[in-house]
C-alpha positions as CSV (number, residue, x, y, z in Angstrom):
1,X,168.1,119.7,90.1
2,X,172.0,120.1,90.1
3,X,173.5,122.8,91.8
4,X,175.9,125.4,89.9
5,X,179.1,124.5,90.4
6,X,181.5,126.4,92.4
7,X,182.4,130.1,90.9
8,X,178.7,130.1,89.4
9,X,176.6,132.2,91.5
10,X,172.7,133.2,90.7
11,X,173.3,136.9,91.7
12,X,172.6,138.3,94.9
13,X,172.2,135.7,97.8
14,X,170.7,132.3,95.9
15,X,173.3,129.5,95.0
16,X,170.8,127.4,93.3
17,X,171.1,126.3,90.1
18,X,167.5,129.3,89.0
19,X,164.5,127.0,87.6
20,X,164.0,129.5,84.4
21,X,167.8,128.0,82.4
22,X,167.6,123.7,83.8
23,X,165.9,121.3,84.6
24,X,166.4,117.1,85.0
25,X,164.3,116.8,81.9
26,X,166.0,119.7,79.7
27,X,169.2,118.6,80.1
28,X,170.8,117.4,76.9
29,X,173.1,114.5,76.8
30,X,176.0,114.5,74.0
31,X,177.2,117.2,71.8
32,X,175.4,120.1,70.7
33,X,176.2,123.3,68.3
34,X,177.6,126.7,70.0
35,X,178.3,129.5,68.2
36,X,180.5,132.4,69.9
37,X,179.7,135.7,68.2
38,X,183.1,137.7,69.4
39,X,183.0,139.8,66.0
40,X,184.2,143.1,68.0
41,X,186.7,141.3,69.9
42,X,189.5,143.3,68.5
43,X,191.4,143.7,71.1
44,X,191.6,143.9,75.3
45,X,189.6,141.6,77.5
46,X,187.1,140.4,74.8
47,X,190.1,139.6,72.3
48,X,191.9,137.8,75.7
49,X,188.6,135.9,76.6
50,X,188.5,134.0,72.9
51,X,192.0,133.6,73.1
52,X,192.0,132.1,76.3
53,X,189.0,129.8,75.2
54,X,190.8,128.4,72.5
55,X,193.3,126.9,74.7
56,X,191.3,125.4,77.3
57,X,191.6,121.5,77.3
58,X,188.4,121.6,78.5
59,X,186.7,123.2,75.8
60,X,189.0,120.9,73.4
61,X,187.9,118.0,74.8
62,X,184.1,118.5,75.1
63,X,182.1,116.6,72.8
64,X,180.6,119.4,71.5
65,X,181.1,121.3,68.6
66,X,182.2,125.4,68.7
67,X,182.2,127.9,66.2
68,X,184.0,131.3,66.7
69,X,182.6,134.5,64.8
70,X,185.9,136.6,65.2
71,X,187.9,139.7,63.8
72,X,190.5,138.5,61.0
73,X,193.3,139.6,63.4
74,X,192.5,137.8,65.9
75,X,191.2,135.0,63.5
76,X,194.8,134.3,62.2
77,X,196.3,134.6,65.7
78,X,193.9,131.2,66.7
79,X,194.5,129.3,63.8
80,X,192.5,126.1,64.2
81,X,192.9,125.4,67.8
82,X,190.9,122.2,67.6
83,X,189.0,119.5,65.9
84,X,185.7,120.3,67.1
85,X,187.0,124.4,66.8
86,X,185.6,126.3,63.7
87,X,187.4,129.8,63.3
88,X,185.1,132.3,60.7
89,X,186.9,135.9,60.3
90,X,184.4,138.3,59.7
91,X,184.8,142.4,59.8
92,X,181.1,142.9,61.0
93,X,182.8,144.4,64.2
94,X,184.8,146.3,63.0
95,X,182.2,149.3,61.9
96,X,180.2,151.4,63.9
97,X,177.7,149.6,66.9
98,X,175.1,150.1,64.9
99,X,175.9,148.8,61.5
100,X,177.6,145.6,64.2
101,X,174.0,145.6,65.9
102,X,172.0,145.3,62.4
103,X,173.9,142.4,61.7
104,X,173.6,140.9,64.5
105,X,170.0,141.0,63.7
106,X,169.6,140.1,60.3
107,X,173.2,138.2,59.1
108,X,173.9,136.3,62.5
109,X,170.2,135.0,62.7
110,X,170.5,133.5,59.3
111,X,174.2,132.1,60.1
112,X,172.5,130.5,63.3
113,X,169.9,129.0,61.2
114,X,172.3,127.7,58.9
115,X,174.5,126.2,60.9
116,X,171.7,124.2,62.9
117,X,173.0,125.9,66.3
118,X,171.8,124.9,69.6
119,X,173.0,127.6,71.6
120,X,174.5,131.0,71.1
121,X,177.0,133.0,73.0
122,X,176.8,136.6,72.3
123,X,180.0,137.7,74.2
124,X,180.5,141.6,73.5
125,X,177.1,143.0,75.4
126,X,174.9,143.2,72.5
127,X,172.7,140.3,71.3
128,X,169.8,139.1,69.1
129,X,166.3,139.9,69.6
130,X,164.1,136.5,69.6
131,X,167.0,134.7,68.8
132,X,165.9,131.3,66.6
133,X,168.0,129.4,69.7
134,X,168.4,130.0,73.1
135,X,171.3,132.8,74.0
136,X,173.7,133.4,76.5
137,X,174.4,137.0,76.2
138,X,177.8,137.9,78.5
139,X,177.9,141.3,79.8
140,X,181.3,143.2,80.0
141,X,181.4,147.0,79.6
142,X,181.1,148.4,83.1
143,X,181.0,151.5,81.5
144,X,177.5,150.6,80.7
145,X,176.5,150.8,84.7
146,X,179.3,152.3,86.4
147,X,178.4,155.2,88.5
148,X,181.4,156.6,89.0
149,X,182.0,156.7,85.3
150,X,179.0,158.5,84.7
151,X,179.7,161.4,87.1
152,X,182.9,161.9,87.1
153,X,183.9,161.2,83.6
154,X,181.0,161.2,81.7
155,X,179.9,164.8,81.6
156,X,183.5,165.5,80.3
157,X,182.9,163.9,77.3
158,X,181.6,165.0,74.2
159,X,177.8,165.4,73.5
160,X,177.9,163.1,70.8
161,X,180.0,160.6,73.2
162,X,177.3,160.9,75.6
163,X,174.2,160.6,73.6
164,X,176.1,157.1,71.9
165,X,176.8,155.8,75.0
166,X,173.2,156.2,76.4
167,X,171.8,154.2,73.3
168,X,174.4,151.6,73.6
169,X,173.1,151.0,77.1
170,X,169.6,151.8,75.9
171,X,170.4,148.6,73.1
172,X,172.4,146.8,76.0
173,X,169.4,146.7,77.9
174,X,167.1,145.2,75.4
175,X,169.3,142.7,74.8
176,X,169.7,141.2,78.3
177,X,166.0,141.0,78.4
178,X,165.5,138.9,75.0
179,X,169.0,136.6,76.1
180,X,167.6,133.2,78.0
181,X,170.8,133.6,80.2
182,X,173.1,136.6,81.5
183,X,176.7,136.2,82.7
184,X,179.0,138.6,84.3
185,X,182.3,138.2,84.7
186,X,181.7,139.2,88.9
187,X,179.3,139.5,91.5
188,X,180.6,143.5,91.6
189,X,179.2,144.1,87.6
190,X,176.2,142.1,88.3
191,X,175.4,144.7,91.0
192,X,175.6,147.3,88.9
193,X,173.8,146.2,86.4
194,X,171.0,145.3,88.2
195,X,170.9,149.0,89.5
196,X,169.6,150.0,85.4
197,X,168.0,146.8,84.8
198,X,165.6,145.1,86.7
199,X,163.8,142.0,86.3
200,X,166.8,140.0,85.9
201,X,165.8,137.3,88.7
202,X,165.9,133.9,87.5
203,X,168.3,134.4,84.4
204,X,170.7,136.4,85.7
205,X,174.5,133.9,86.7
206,X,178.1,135.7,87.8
207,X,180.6,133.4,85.8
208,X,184.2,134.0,87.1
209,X,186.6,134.7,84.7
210,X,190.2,132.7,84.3
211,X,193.8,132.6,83.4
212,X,195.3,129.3,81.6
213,X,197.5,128.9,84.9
214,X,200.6,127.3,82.6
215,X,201.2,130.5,81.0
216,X,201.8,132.7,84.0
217,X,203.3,130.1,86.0
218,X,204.5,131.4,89.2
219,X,208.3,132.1,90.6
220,X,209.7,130.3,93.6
221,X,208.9,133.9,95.4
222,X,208.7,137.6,94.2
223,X,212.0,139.0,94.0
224,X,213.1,140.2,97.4
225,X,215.5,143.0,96.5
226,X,218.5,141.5,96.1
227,X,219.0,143.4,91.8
228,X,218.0,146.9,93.4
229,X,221.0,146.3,96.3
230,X,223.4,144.9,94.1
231,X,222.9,147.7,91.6
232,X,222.2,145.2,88.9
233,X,218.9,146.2,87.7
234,X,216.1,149.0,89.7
235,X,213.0,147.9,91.7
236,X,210.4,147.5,88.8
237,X,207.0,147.8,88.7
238,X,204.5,147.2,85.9
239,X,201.2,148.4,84.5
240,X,199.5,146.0,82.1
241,X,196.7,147.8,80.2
242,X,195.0,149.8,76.9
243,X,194.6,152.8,77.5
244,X,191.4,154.9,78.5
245,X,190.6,157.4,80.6
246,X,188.8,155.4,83.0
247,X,192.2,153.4,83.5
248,X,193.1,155.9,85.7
249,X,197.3,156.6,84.2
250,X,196.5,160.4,85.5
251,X,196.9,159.2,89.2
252,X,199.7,156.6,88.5
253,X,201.9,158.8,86.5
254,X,201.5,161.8,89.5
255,X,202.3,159.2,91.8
256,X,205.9,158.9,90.2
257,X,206.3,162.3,90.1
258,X,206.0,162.0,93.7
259,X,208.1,159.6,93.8
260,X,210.9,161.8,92.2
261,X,210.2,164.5,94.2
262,X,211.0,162.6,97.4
263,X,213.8,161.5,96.2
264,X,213.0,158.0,95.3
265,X,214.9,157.0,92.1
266,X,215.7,153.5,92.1
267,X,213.0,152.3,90.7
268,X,211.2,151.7,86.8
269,X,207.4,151.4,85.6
270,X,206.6,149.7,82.7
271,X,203.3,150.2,81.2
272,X,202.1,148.8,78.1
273,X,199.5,151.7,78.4
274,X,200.0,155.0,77.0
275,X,198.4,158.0,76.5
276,X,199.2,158.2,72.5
277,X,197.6,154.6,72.0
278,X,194.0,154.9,69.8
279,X,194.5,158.7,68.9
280,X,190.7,158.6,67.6
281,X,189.5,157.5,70.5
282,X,188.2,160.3,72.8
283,X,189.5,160.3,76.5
284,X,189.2,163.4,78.4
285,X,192.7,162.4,80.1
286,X,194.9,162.4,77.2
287,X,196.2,165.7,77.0
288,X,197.1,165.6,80.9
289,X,198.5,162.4,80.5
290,X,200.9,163.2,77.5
291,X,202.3,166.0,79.5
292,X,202.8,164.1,82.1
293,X,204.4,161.4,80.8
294,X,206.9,163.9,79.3
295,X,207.6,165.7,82.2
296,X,211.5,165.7,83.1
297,X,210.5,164.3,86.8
298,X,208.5,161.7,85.5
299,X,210.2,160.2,82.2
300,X,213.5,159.0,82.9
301,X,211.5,156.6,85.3
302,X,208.9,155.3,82.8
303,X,209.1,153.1,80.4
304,X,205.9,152.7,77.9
305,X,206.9,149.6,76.3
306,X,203.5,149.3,73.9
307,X,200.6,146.8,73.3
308,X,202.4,143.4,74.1
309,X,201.6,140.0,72.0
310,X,199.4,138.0,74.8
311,X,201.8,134.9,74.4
312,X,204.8,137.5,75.4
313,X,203.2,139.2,78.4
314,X,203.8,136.8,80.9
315,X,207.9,138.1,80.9
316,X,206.7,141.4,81.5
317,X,205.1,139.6,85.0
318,X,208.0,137.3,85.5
319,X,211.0,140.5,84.8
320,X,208.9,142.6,87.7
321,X,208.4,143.0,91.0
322,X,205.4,144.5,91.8
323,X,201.9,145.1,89.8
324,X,199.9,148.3,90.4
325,X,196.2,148.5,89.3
326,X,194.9,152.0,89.3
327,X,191.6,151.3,86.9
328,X,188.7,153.4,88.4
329,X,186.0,151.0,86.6
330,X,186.7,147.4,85.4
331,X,184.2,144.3,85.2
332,X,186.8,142.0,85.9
333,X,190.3,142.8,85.2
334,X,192.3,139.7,83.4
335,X,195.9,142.1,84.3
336,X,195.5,141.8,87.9
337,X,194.4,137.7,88.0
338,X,197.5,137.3,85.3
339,X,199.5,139.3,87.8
340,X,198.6,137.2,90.9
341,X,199.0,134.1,88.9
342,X,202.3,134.8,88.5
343,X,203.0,135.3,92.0
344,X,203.5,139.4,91.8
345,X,202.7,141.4,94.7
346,X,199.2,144.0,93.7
347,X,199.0,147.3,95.1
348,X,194.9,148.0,93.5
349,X,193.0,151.0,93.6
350,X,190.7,150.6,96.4
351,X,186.7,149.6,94.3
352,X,184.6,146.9,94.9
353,X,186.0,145.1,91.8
354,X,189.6,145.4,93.0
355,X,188.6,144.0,96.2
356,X,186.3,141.2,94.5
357,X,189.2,139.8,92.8
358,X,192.3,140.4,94.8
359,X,191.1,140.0,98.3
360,X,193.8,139.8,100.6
361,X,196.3,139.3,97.6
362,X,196.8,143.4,97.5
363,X,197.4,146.6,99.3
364,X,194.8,148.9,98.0
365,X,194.8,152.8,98.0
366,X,192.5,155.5,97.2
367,X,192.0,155.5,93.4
368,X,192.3,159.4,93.1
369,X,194.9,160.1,95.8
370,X,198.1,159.9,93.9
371,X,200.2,160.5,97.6
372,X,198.5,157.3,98.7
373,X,199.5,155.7,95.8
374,X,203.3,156.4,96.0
375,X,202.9,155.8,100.2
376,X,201.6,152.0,99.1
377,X,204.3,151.4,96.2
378,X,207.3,152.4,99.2
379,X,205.9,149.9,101.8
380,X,205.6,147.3,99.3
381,X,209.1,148.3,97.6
382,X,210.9,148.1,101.1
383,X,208.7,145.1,102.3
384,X,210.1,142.1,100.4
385,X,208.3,140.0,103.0
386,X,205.0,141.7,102.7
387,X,205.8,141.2,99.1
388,X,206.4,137.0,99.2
389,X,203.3,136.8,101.4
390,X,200.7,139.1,99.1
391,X,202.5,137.2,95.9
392,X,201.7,133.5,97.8
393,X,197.9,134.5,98.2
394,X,197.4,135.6,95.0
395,X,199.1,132.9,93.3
396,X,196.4,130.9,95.4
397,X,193.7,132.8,95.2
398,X,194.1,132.4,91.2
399,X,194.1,128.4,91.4
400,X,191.3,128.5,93.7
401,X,189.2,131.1,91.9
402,X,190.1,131.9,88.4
403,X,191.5,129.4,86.5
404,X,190.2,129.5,83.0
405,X,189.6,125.4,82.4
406,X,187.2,126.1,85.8
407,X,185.8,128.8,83.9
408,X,184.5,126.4,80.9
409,X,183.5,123.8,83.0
410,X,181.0,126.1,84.4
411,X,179.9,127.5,81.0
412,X,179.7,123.9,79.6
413,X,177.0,123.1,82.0
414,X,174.9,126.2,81.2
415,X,175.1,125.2,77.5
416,X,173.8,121.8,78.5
417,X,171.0,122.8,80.2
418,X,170.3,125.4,77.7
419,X,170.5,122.9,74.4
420,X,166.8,121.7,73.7
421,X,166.8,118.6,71.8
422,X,166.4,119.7,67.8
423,X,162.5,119.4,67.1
424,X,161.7,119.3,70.5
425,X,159.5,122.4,70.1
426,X,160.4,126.0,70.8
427,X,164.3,126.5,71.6
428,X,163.6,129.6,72.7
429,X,161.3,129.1,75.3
């Protein structure tokens, strides 16, 4: 039996590769047919995930054949990355979860049957029931299972917000117990997750996300101060997000205004978040937000620069020099591995994620302290050492750990111990 390679975990303490998904004499040889169903990957890390897939050599270079089930945007933004790539635009995401989950149950299952596939990927938290092939169903919404979401946020939120949410999970739920395999993108969501559901032993794998390392390369070293003492340009620092209330702006944009009020001036965020992004969407932090962001101590040192093009994003990295992270709940956080990739010092609110992923890359502070915040972004802004050395571990710590070609490797494996040969019997077993 082979073990899981490294950056695949069976979650909580075993590192074997779990009976249940391989064995010597199910592992299939050669190429097989996976189909990605992405179809509400409109944007954020879903839309970055597919996007990143497409341009792993890995994934290019595998003898087996892909199909990718995407939005139109982000359909014409892939092209055809590949030979043995297949792009298929669909809008069946782009309704309501419940018209999305119908079709995943009635239009997907014929598609799969169709197209003779060996193994599906469901890769925005719902899947099929008694899929007709064996499913891997990726779990990414730690809004599903996040505690701190529910009890702080959560009951500020409408009653129609709430009851959704609890039949999404409800649906969530159902779904991880039909899929063959379960991947998180870290060992942090898979805890949570197995706090609502149980019985995930033996199909449950943490997956590490990645970054394609060669577009975030990294500087020699993180600027050391030289454009804010020659005047040239101020100390920046950048915030690479959507926005949502759980993304935690509230705290960041009070932390400026801190910043003002002590007289610290030389500097300039840059968010790509702001709180008039996705009007319809409800976050019980937007009023607060907008004022805040308007507020004469606070605007002439912010600079909302709008949803960047992914290919575009790594200047944002390369034109600052440091990254804050205030998110209260993520399950991975592609932002903060793009920023360490590109060899930019982290200061990350202080959650078990943040700490997951950064590790000694980061200062962290108190995610609803906004003093703490502004203490952490001084040290680091008058630190240019401490700066170099948490920019050279996370550059590291991103080769070593989260490198998307690493990423797909892993993934391949599953899929080949998944894939049943076709008449073998019953794929879903």
């Amino acid at each position: 039996m082979d073990p899981i390679p490294r950056g695949l975990e069976k979650s909580e303490s075993s590192r074997a590769c779990p009976d249940k998904i391989c064995t010597d004499t199910e592992r299939v040889v050669g190429g097989i047919r996976v189909l990605f169903s992405a179809v509400s990957a409109k944007s954020g890390g879903s839309a970055v995930y597919i996007k990143n897939l497409s341009r792993c050599r890995t994934l290019k270079e595998s003898p087996h054949q892909f199909i990718f089930l995407v939005p139109p945007g982000l359909a014409n933004s892939l092209g055809t990355p590949a030979a043995n790539i297949r792009v298929i635009a669909t809008r069946a995401g782009l309704g309501s979860p419940w018209k999305r989950f119908l079709w995943d149950q009635l239009v997907l299952r014929q598609i799969v049957k169709e197209q003779m596939v060996d193994v599906l990927v469901s890769a925005s938290d719902f899947g099929m029931f008694y899929p007709p092939c064996r499913e891997i169903l990726m779990i990414g919404n730690s809004l599903y299972f996040s505690p701190f979401y529910s009890k702080e946020i959560l009951p500020r939120k409408s009653l129609k917000f709430r009851v959704q949410l609890f039949l999404r999970r409800c649906l969530v739920s159902l779904s991880v117990m039909s899929a063959k395999v379960v991947i998180t993108p870290s060992q942090s969501m898979m805890t949570l997750m197995r706090q609502v559901i149980p019985g995930l032993d033996g199909k449950a794998l943490v997956n590490y996300l990645g970054v394609p390392m060669e577009l975030f390369p990294s500087r020699p070293s993180p600027n050391d101060g030289e454009r804010t003492e020659n005047g040239s340009k101020p100390f920046q620092i950048l915030y690479v997000s959507e926005y949502g209330d759980y993304k935690n702006l509230t705290v960041l944009l009070k932390a400026v205004m801190i910043l003002s009020e002590q007289g610290v001036t030389d500097f300039l965020l840059v968010l790509t978040a702001d709180p008039w992004q996705y009007p319809d969407v409800e976050a019980v932090t937007r009023e607060e937000d907008q004022a805040l962001a308007s507020h004469p101590l606070i605007s002439p040192f912010v600079k909302f620069t709008g949803l960047v093009p992914y290919e575009d994003v790594s200047k944002l990295y390369a034109d600052s020099d440091l990254f804050v992270f205030p998110s209260l709940a993520e399950s991975f956080g592609y932002p903060v591995v793009e920023a360490m990739a590109s060899g930019l010092p982290v200061v990350a609110s202080d959650v078990p994620i943040c700490r997951e992923i950064c590790g000694k890359g980061a200062v962290y502070f108190s995610p609803t302290e906004p003093a703490d915040l502004a203490t952490k972004i001084v040290l680091l802004k008058n630190n240019s050492d401490l700066r170099k050395q948490l920019g050279q571990i996370g550059r590291k710590r991103t080769e070593a750990q989260f490198n998307c070609e690493d990423h797909v490797r892993r993934l391949l494996e599953i899929m080949g111990c998944l894939a049943l040969p076709r008449g073998s019997g019953d794929e879903r077993k």
